[in-house]
Backbone as XML, in Angstrom:
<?xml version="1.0"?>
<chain id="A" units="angstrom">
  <residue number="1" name="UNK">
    <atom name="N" x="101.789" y="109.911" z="100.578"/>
    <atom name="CA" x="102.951" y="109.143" z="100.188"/>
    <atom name="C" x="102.954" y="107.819" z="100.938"/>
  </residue>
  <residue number="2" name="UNK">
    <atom name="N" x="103.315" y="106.623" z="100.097"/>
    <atom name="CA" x="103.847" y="105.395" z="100.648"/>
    <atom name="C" x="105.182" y="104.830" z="100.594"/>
  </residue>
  <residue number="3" name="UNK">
    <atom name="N" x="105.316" y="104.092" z="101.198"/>
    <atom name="CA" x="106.589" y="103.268" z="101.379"/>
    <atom name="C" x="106.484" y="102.234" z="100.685"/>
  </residue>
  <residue number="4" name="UNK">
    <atom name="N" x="107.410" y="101.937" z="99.542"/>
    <atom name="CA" x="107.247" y="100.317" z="99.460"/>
    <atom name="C" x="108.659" y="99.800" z="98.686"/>
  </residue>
  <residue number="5" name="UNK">
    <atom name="N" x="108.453" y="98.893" z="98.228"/>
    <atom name="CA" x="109.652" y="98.048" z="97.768"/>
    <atom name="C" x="109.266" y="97.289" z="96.879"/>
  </residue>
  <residue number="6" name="UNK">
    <atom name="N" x="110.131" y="97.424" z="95.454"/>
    <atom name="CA" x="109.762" y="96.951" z="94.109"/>
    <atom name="C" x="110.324" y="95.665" z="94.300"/>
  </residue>
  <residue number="7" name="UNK">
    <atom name="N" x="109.037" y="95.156" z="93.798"/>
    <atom name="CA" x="108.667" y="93.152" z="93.658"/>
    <atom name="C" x="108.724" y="92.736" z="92.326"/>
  </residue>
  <residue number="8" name="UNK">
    <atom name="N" x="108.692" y="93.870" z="91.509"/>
    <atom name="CA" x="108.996" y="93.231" z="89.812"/>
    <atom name="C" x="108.810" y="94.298" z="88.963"/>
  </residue>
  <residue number="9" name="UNK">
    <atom name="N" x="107.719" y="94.353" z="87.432"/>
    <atom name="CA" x="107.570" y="94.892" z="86.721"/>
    <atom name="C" x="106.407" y="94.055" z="86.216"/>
  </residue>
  <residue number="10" name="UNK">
    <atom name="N" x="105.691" y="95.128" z="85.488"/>
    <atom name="CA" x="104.346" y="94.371" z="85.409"/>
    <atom name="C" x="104.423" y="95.142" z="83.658"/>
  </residue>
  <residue number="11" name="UNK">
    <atom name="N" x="104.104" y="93.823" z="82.619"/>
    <atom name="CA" x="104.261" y="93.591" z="81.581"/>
    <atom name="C" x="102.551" y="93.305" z="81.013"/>
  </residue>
  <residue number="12" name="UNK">
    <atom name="N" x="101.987" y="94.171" z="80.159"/>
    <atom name="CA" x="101.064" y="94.042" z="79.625"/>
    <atom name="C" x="100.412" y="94.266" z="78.450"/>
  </residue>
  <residue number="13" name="UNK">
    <atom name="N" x="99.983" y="93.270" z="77.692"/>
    <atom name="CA" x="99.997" y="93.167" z="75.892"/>
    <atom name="C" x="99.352" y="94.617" z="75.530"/>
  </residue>
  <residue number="14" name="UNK">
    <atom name="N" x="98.103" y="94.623" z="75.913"/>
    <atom name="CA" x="97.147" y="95.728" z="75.586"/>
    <atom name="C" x="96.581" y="96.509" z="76.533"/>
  </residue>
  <residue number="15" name="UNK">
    <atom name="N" x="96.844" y="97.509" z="76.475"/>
    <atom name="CA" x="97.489" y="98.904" z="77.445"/>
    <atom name="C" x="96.834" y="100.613" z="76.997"/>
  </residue>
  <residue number="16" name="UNK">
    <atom name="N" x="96.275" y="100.899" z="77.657"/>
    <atom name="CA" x="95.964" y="102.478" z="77.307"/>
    <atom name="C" x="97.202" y="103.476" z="76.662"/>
  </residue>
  <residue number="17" name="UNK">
    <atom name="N" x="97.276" y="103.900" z="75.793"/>
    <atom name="CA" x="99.071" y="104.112" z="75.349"/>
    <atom name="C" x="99.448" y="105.073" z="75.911"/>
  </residue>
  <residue number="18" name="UNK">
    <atom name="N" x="99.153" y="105.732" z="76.581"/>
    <atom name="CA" x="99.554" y="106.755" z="78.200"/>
    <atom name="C" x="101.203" y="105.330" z="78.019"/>
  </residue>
  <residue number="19" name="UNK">
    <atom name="N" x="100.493" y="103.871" z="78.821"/>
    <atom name="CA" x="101.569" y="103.281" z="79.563"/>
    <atom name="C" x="102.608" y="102.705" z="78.065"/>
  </residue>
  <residue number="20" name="UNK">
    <atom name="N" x="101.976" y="102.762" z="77.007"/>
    <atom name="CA" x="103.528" y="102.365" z="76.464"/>
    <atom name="C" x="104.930" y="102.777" z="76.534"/>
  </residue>
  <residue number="21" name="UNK">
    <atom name="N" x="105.300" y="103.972" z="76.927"/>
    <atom name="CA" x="106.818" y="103.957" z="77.003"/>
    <atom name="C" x="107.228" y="104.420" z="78.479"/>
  </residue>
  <residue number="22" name="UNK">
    <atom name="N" x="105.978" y="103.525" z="79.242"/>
    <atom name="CA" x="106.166" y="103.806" z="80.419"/>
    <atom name="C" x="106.445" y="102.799" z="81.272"/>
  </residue>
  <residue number="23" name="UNK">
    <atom name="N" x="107.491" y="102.276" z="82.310"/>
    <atom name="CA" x="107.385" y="101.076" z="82.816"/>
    <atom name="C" x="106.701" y="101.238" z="84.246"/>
  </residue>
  <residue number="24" name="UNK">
    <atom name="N" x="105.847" y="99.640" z="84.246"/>
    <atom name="CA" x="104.997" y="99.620" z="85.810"/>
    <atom name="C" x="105.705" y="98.772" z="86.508"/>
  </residue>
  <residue number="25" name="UNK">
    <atom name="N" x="105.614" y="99.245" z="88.043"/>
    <atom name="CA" x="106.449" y="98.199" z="88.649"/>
    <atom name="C" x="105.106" y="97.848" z="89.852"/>
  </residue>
  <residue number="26" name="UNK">
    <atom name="N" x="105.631" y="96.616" z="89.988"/>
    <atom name="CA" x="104.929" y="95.875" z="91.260"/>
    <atom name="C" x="105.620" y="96.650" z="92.256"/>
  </residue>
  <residue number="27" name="UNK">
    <atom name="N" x="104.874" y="96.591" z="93.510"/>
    <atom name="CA" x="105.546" y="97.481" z="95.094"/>
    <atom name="C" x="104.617" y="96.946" z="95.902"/>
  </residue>
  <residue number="28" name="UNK">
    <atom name="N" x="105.612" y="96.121" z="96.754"/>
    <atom name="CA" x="104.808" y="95.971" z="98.196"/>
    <atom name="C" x="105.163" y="96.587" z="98.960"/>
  </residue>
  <residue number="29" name="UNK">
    <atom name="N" x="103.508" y="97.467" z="100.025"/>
    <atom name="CA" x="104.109" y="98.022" z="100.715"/>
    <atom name="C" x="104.366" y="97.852" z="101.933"/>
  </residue>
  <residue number="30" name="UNK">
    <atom name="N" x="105.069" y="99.139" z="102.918"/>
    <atom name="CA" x="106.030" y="98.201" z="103.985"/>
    <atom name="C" x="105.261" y="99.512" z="104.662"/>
  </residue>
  <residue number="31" name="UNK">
    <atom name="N" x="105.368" y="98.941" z="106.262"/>
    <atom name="CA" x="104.754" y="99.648" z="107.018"/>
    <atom name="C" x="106.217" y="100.612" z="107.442"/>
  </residue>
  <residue number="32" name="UNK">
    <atom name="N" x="106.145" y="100.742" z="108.932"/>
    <atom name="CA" x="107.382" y="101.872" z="109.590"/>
    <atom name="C" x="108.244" y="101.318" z="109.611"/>
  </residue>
  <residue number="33" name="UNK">
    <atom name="N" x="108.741" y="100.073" z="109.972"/>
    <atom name="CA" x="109.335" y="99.350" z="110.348"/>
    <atom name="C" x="109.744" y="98.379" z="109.067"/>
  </residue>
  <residue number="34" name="UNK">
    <atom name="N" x="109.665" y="98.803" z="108.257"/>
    <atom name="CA" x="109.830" y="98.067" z="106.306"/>
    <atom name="C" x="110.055" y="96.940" z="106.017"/>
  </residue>
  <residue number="35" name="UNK">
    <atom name="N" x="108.343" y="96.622" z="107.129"/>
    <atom name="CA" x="107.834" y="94.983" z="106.944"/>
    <atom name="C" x="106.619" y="94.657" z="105.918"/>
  </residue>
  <residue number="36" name="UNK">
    <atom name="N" x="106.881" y="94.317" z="105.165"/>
    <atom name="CA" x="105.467" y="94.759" z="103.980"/>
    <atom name="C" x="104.130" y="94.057" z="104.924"/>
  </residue>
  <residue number="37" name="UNK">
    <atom name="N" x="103.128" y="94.739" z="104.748"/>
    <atom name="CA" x="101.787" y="95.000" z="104.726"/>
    <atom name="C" x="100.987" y="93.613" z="104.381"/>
  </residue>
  <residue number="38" name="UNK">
    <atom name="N" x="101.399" y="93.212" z="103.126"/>
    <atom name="CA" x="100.546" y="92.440" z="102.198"/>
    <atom name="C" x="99.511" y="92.808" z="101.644"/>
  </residue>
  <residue number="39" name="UNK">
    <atom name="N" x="99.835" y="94.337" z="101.189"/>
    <atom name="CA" x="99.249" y="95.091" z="100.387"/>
    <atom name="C" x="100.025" y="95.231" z="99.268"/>
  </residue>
  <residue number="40" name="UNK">
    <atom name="N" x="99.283" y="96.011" z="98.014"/>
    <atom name="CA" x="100.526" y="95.919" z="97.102"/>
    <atom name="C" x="99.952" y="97.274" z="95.798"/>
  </residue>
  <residue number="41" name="UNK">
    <atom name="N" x="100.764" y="97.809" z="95.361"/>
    <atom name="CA" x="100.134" y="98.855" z="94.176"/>
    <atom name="C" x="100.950" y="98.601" z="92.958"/>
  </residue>
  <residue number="42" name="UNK">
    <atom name="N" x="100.778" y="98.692" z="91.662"/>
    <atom name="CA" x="101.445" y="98.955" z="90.952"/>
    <atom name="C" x="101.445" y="100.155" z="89.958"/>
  </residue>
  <residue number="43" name="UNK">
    <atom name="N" x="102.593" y="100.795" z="90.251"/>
    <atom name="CA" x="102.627" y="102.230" z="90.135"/>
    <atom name="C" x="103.490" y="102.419" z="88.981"/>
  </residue>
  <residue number="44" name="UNK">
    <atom name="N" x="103.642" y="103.855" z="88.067"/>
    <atom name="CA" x="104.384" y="104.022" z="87.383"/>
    <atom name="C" x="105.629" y="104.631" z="87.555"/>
  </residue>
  <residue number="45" name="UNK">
    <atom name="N" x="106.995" y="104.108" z="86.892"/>
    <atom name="CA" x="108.208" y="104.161" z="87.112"/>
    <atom name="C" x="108.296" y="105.783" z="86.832"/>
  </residue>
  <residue number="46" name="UNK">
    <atom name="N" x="109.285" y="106.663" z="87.877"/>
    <atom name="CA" x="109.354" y="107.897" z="87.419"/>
    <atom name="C" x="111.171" y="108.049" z="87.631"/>
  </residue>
  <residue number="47" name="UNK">
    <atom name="N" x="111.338" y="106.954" z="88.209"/>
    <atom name="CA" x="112.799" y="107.770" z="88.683"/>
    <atom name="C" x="114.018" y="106.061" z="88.031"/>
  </residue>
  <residue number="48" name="UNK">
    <atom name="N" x="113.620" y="105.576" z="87.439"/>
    <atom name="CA" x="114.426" y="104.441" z="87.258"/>
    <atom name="C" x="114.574" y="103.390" z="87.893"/>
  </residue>
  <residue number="49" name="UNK">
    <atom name="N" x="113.957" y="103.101" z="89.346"/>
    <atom name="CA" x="113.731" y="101.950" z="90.065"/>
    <atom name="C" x="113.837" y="100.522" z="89.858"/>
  </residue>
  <residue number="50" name="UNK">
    <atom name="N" x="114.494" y="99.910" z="90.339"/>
    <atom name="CA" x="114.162" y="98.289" z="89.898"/>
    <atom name="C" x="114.258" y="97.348" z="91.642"/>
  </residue>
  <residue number="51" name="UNK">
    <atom name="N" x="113.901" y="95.978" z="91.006"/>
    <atom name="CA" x="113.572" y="94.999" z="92.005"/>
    <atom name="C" x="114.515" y="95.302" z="93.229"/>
  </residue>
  <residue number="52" name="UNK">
    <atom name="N" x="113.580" y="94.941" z="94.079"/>
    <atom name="CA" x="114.455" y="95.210" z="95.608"/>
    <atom name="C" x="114.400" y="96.158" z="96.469"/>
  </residue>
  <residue number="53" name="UNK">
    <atom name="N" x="114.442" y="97.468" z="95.612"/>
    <atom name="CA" x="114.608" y="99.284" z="95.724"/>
    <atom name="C" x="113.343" y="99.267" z="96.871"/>
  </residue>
  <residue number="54" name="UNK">
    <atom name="N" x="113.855" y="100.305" z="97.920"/>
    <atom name="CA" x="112.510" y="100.605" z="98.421"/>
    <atom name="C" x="112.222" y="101.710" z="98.113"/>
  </residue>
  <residue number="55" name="UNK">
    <atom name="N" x="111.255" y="102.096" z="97.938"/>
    <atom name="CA" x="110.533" y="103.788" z="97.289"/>
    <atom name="C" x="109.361" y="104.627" z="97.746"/>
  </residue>
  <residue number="56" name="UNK">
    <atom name="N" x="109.985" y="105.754" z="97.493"/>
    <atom name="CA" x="108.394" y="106.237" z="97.546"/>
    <atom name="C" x="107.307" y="106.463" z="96.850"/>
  </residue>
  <residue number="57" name="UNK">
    <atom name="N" x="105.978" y="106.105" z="96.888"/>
    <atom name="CA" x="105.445" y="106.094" z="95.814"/>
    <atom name="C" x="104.235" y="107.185" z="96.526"/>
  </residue>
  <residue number="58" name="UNK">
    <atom name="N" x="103.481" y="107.998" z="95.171"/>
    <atom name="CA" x="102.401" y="109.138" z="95.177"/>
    <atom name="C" x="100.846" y="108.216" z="94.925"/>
  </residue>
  <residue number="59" name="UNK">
    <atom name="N" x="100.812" y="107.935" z="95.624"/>
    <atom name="CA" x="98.915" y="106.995" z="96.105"/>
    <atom name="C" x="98.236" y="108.098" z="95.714"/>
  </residue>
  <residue number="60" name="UNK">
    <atom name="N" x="97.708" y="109.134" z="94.709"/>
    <atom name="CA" x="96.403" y="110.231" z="94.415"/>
    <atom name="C" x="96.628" y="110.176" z="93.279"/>
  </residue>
  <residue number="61" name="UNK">
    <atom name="N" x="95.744" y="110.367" z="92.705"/>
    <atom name="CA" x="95.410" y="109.732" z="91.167"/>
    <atom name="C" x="95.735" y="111.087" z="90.358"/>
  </residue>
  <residue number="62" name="UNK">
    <atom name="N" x="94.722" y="112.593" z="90.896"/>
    <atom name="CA" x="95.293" y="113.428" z="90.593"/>
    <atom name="C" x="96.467" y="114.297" z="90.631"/>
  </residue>
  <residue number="63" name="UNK">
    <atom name="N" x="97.119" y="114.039" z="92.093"/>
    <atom name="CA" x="98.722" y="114.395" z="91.977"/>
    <atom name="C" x="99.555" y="113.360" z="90.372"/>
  </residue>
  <residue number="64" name="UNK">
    <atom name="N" x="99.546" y="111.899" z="90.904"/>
    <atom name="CA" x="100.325" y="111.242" z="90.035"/>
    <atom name="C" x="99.896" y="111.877" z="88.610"/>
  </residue>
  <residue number="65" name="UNK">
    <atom name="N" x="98.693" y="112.157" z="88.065"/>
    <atom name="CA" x="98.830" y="112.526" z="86.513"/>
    <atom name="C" x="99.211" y="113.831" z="86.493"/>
  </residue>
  <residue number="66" name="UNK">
    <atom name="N" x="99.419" y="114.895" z="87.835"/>
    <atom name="CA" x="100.234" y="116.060" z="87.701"/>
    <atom name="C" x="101.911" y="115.472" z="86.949"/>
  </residue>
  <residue number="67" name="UNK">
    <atom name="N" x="102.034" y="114.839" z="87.764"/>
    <atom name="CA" x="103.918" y="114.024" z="87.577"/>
    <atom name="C" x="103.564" y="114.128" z="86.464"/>
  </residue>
  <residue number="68" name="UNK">
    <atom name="N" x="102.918" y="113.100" z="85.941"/>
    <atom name="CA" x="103.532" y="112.284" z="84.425"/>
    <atom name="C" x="102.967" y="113.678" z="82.981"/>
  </residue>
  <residue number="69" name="UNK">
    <atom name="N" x="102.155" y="114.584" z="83.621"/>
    <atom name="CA" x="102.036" y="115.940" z="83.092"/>
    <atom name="C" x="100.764" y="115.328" z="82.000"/>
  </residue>
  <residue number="70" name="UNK">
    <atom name="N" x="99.904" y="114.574" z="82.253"/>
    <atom name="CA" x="98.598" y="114.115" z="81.444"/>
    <atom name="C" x="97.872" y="113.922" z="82.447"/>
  </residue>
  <residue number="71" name="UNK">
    <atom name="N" x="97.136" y="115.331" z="82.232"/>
    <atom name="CA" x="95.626" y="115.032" z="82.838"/>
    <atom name="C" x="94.367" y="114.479" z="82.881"/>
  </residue>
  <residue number="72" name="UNK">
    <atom name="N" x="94.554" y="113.587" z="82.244"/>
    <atom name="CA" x="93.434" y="112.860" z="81.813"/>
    <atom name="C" x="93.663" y="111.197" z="81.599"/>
  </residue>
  <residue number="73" name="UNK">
    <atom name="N" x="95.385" y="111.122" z="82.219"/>
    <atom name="CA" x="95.512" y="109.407" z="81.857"/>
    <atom name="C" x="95.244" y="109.056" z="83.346"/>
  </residue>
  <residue number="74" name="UNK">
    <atom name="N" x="94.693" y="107.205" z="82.933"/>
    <atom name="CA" x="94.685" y="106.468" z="83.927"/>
    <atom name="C" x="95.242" y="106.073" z="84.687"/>
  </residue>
  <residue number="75" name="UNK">
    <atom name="N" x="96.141" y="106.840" z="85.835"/>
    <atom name="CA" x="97.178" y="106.568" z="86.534"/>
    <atom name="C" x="96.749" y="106.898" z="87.997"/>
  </residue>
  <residue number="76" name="UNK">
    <atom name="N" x="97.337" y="106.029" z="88.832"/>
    <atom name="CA" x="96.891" y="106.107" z="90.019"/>
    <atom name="C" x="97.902" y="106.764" z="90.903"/>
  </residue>
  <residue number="77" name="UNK">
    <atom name="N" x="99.189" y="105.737" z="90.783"/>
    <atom name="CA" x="100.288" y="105.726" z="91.904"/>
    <atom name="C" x="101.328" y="106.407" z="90.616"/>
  </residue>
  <residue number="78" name="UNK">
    <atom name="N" x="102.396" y="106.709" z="91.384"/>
    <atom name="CA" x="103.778" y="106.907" z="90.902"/>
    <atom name="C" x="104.909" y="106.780" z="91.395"/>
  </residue>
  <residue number="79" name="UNK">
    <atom name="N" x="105.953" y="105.853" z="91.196"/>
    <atom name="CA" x="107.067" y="106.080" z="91.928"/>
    <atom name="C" x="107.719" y="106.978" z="91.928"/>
  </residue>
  <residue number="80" name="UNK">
    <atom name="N" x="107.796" y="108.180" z="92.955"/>
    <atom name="CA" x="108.599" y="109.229" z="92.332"/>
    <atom name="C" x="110.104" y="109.539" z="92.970"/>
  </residue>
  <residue number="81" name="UNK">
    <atom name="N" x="110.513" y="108.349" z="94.085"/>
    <atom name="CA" x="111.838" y="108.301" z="94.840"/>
    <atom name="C" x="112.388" y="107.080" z="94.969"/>
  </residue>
  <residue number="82" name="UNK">
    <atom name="N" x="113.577" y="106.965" z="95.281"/>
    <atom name="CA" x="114.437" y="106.006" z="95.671"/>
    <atom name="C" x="114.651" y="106.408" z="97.123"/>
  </residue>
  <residue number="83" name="UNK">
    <atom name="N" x="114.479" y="105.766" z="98.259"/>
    <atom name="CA" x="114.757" y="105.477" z="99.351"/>
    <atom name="C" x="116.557" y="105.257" z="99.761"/>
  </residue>
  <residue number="84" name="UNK">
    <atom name="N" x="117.128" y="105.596" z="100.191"/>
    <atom name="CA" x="118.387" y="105.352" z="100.920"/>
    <atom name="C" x="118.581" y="105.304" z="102.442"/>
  </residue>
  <residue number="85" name="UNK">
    <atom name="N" x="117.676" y="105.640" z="102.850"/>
    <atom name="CA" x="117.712" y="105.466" z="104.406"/>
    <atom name="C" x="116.658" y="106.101" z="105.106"/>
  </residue>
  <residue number="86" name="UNK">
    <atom name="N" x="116.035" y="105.396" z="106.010"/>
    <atom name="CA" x="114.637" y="105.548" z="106.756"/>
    <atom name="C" x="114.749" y="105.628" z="108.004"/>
  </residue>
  <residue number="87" name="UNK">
    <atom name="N" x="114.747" y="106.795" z="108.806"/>
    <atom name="CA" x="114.876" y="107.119" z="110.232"/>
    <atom name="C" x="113.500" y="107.545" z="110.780"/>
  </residue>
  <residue number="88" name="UNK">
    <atom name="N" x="113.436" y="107.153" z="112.059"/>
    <atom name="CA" x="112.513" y="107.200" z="112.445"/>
    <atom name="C" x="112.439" y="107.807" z="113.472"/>
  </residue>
  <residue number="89" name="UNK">
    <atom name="N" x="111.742" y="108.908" z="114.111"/>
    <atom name="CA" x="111.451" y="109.446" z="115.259"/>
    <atom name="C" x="111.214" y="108.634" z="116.038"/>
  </residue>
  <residue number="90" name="UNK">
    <atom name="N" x="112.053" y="108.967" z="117.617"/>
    <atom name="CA" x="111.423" y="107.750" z="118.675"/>
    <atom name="C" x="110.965" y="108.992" z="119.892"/>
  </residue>
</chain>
């Protein structure tokens, strides 16, 4: 699992149709301290997410096509949480 925070939505003409009624969002991710990285994934929407949101997203290609329940589509990441508060062990 990663941390990150939705930077947009990523809009694309011609698409494997797995992603047509699926929305992708941009996510940068944020380290412990939920300073982004300047890394970035764009993952598929599972929970309704939009710009700003920080989330969690599923980085394994084969977990994420467990989620979306197609084993065989091209999917990497997934957003599968909304974040509300991040505590940290000290």
């Amino acid at each position: 699992m990663k941390i990150g925070r939705i930077a947009g939505t990523v809009v694309s003409t011609v698409c494997s149709p797995v992603y047509e009624e699926r929305k992708l969002l941009l996510c940068d991710l944020l380290d412990e301290n939920q300073r982004p990285t300047g890394d970035y994934l764009i993952a598929v929407d599972q929970v309704g997410a939009g710009p700003g949101e920080t989330v969690l997203i599923l980085d394994e290609g084969n977990s994420a096509r467990q989620i979306v329940a197609l084993a065989d589509a091209p999917i990497r990441a997934v957003v599968v949480g909304i974040v509300d508060e991040l505590e940290l062990g000290r």
